[in-house]
Backbone bond lengths (Angstrom), bond angles and torsions (degrees), N, CA, C in turn:
res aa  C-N    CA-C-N  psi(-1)  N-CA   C-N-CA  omega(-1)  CA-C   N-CA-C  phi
1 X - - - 1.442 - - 1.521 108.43 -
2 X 1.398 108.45 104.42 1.415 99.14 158.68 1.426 149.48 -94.49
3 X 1.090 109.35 152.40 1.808 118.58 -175.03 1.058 119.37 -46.43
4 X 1.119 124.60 148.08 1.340 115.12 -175.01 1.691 85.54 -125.46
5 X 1.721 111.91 145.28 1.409 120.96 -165.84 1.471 106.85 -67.52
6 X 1.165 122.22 149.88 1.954 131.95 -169.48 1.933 108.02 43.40
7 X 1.081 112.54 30.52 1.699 106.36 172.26 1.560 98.61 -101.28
8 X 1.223 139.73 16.51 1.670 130.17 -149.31 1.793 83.47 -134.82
9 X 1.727 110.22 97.37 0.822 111.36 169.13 2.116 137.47 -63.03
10 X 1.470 84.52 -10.62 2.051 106.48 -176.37 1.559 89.24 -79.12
11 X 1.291 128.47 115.36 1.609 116.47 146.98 1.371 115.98 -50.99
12 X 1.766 114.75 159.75 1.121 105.81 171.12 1.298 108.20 -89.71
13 X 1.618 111.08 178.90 1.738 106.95 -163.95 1.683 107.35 -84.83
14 X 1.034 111.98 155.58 1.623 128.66 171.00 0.998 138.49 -153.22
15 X 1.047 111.04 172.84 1.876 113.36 -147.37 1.644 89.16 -84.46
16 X 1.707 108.72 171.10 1.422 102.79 174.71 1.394 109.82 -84.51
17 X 1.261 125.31 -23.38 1.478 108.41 159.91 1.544 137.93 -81.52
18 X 1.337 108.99 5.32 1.694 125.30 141.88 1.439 95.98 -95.11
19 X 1.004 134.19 53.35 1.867 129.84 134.44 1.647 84.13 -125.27
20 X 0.922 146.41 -90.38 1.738 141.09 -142.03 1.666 90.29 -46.37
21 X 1.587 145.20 -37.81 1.224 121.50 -171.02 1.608 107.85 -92.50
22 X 1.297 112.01 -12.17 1.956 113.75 -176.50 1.283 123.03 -129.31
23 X 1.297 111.45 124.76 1.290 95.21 177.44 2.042 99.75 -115.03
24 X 1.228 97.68 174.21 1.509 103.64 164.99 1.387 116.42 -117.25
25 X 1.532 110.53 139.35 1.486 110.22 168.15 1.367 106.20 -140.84
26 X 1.624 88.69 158.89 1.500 96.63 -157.83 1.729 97.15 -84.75
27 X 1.217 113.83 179.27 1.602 134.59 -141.11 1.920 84.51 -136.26
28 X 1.207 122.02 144.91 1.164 136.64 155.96 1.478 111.42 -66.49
29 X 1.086 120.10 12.05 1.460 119.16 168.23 1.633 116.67 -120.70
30 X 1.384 103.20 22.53 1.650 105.14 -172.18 1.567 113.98 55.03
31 X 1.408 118.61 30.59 1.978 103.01 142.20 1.231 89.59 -142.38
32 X 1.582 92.38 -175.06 0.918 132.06 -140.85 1.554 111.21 -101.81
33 X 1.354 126.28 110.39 1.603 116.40 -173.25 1.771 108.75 -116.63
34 X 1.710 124.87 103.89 1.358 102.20 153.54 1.581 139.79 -42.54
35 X 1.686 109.92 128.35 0.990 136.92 -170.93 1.867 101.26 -69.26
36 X 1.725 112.57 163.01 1.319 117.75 165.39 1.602 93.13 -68.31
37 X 1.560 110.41 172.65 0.891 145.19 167.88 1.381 127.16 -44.61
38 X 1.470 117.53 115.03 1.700 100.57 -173.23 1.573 120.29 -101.27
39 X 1.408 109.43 120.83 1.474 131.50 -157.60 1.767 98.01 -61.93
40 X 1.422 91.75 150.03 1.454 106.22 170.44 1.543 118.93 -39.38
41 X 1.217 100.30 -52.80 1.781 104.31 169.41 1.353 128.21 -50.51
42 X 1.123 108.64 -42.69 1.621 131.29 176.56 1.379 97.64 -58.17
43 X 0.956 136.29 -78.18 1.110 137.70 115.80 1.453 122.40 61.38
44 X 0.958 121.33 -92.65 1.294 152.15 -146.95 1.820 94.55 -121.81
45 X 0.717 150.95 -52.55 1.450 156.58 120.70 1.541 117.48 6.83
46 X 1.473 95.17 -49.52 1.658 92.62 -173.83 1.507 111.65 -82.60
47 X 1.925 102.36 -33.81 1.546 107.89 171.69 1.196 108.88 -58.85
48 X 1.180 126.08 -37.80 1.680 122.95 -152.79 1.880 98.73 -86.52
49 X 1.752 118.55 -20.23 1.442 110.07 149.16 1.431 139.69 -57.65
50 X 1.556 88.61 -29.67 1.789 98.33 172.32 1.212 102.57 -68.87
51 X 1.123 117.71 -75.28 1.647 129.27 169.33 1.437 114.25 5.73
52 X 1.796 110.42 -66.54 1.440 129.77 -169.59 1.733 93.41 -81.38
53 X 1.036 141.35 -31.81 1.467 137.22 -171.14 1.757 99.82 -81.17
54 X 1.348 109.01 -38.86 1.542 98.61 -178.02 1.659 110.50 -74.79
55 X 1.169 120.53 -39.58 1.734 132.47 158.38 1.149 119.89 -21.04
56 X 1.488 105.94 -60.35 1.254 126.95 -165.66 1.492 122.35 -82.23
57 X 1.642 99.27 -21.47 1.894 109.64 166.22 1.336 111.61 -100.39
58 X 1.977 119.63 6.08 1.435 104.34 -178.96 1.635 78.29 -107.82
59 X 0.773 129.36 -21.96 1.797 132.02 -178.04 2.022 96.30 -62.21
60 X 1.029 127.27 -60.03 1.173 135.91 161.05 1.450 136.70 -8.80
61 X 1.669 87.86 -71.50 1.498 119.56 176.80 2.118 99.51 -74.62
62 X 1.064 83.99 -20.19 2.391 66.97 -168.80 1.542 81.35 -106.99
63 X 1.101 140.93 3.89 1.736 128.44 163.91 2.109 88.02 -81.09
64 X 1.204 86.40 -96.72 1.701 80.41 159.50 1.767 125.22 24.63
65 X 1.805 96.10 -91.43 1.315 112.78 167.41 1.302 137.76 -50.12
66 X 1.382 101.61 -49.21 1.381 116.08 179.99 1.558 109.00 -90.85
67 X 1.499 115.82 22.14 1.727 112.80 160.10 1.694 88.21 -114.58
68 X 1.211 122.60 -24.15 1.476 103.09 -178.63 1.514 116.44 -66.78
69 X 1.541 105.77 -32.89 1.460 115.74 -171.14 1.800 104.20 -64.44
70 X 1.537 99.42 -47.22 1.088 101.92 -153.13 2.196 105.29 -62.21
71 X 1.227 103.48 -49.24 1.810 143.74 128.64 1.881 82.29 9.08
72 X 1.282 105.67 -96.52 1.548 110.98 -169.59 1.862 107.87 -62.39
73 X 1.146 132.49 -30.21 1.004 128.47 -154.57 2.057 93.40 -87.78
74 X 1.407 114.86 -29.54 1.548 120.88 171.49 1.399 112.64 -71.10
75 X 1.334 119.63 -17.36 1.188 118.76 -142.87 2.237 80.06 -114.02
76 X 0.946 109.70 -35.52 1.697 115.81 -165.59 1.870 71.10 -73.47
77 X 1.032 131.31 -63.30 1.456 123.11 -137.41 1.801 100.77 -78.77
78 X 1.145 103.37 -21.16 1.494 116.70 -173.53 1.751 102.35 -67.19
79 X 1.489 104.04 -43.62 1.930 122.20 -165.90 1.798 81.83 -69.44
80 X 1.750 111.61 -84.67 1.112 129.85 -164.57 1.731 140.28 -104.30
81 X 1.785 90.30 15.02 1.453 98.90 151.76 1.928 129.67 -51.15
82 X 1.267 118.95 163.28 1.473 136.25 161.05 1.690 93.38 -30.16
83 X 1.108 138.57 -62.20 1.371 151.60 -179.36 1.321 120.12 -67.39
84 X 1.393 119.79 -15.81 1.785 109.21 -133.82 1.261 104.81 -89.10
85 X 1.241 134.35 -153.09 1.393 135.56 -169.70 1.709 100.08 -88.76
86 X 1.234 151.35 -6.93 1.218 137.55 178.12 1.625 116.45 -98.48
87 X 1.551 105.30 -16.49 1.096 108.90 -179.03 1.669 97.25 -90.59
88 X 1.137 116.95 -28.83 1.491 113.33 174.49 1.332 122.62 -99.19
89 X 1.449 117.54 11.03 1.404 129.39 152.54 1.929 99.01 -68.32
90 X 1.578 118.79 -53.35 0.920 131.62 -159.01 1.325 112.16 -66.17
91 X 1.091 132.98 -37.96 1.467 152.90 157.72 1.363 121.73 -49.81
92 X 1.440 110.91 -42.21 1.439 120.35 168.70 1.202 100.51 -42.57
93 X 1.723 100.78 -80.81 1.662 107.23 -167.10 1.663 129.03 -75.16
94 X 1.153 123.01 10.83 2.002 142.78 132.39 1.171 93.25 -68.75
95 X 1.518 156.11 -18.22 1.423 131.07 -165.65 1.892 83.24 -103.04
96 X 1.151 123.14 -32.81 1.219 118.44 -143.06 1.801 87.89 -90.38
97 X 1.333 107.78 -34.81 1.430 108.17 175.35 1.619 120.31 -57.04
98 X 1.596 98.45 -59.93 1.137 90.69 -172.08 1.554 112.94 -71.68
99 X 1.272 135.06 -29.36 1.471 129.03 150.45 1.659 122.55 1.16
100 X 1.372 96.06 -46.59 1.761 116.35 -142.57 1.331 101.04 -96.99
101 X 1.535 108.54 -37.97 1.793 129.96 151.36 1.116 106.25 -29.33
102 X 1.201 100.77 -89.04 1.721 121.41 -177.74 1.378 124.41 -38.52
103 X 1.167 113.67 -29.86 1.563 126.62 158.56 1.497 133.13 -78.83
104 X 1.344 136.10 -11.87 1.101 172.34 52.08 1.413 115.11 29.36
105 X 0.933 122.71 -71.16 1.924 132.44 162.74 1.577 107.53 -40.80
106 X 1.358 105.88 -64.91 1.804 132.55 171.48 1.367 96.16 -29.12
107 X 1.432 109.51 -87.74 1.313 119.57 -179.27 1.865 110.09 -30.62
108 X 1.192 109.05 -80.66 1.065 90.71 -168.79 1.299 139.23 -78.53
109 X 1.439 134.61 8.88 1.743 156.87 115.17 1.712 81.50 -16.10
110 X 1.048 118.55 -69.69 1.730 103.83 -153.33 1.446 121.14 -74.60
111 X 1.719 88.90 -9.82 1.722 86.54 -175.87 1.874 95.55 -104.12
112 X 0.699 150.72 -5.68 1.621 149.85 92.00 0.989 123.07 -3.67
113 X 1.133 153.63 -71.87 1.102 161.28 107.78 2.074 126.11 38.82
114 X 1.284 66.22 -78.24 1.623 87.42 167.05 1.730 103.82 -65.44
115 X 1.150 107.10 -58.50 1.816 119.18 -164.17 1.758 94.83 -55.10
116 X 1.237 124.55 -51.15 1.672 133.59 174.59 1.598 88.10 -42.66
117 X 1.728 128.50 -74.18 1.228 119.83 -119.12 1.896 74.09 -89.53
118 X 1.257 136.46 -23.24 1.680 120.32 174.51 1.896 112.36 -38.67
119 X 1.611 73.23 -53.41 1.681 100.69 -147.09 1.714 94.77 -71.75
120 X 1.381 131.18 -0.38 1.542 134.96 154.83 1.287 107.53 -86.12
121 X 1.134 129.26 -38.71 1.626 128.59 -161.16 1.717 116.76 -106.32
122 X 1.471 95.66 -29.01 1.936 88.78 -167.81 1.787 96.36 -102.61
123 X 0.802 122.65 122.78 1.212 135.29 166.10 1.797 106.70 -61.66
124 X 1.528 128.48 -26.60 1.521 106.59 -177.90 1.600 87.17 -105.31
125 X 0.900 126.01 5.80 1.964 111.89 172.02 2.254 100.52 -74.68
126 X 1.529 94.62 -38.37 1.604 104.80 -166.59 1.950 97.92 -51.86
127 X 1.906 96.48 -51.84 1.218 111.27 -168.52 1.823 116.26 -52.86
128 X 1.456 90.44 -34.25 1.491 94.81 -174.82 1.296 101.82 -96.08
129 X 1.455 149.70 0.85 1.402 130.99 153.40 1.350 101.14 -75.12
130 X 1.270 131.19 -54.56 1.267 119.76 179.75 1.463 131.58 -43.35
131 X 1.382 114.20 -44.90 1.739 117.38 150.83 1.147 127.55 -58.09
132 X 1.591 113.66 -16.85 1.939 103.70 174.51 1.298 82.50 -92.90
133 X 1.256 139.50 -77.46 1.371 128.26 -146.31 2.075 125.48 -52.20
134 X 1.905 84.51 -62.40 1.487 98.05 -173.73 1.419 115.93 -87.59
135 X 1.924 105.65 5.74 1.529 92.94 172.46 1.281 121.85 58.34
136 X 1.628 127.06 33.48 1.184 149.68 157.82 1.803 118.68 -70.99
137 X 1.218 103.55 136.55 1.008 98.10 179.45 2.199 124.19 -137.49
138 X 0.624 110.76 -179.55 1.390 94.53 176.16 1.381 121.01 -106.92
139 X 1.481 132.06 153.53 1.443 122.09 172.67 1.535 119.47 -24.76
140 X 1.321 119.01 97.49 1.615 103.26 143.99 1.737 69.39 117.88
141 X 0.952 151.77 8.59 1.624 141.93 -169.66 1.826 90.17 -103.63
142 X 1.160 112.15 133.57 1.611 124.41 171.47 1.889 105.46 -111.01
143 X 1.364 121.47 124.73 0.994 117.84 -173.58 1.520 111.51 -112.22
144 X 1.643 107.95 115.32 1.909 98.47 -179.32 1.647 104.16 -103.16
145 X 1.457 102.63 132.70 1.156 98.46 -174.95 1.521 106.98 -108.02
146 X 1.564 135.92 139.39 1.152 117.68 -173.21 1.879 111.38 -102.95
147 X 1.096 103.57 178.60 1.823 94.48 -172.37 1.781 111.49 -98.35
148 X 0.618 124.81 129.10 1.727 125.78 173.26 1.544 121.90 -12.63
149 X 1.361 105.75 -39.66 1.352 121.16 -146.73 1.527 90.98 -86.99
């Protein structure tokens, strides 16, 4: 059976410098037809596309990178910046403390407070600080005092 010329879809084999001068393209009839010769320019053209395609995916990858970095570097300053959430965790609970102070203080201003406004008005509150403190006593009163121990 013989061949009939361009029906043999397998190219035959070739060297790699019969690939830089030939190429094959296919035919709307399913084979296979060598191409003219591909010029120095062509050439050099097609490298210099790789060239721009490899550029353009290492250009990619460090946009990429350098939003992840940047990504972690907002994100560290956001946790543990001058501002960040630990210093304003920390603040919370100094706000919550001193709150608790202040309520505590309150309290006792009022229980002061009260004890001042007795100790103007009741005449037996005066009498009875004066017997706890100055150990006053009245005619005919004997005072035993006992010792700690």
């Amino acid at each position: 059976m013989a061949e009939q010329p361009g029906t043999n879809l397998i190219p035959p084999l070739q060297t790699k410098s019969s690939l830089l001068t030939r190429a094959l393209i296919p035919l709307s009839t399913g084979t296979m037809q060598e191409s003219l010769p591909i010029s120095k320019w062509e050439r050099r053209i097609t490298s210099l596309r790789a060239i721009c395609v490899r550029i353009a995916d290492d250009r990619r990858r460090l946009a990429t990178v350098t939003a992840a970095v940047l990504a972690l570097a907002v994100g560290y300053h956001v946790v543990f910046g001058a501002n960040g959430l630990t210093v304003y965790e920390q603040k919370r609970q100094e706000t919550r403390l001193l709150n608790q102070q202040m309520l505590d203080l309150q309290h006792e201003n009022d229980l002061l407070s009260a004890h001042v406004n007795r100790l103007q008005n009741d005449p037996n509150a005066i009498e009875h600080q004066a017997r706890e403190e100055l150990h006053y006593t009245r005619p005919g009163e004997v005072i035993y005092t006992l010792s700690g121990k």
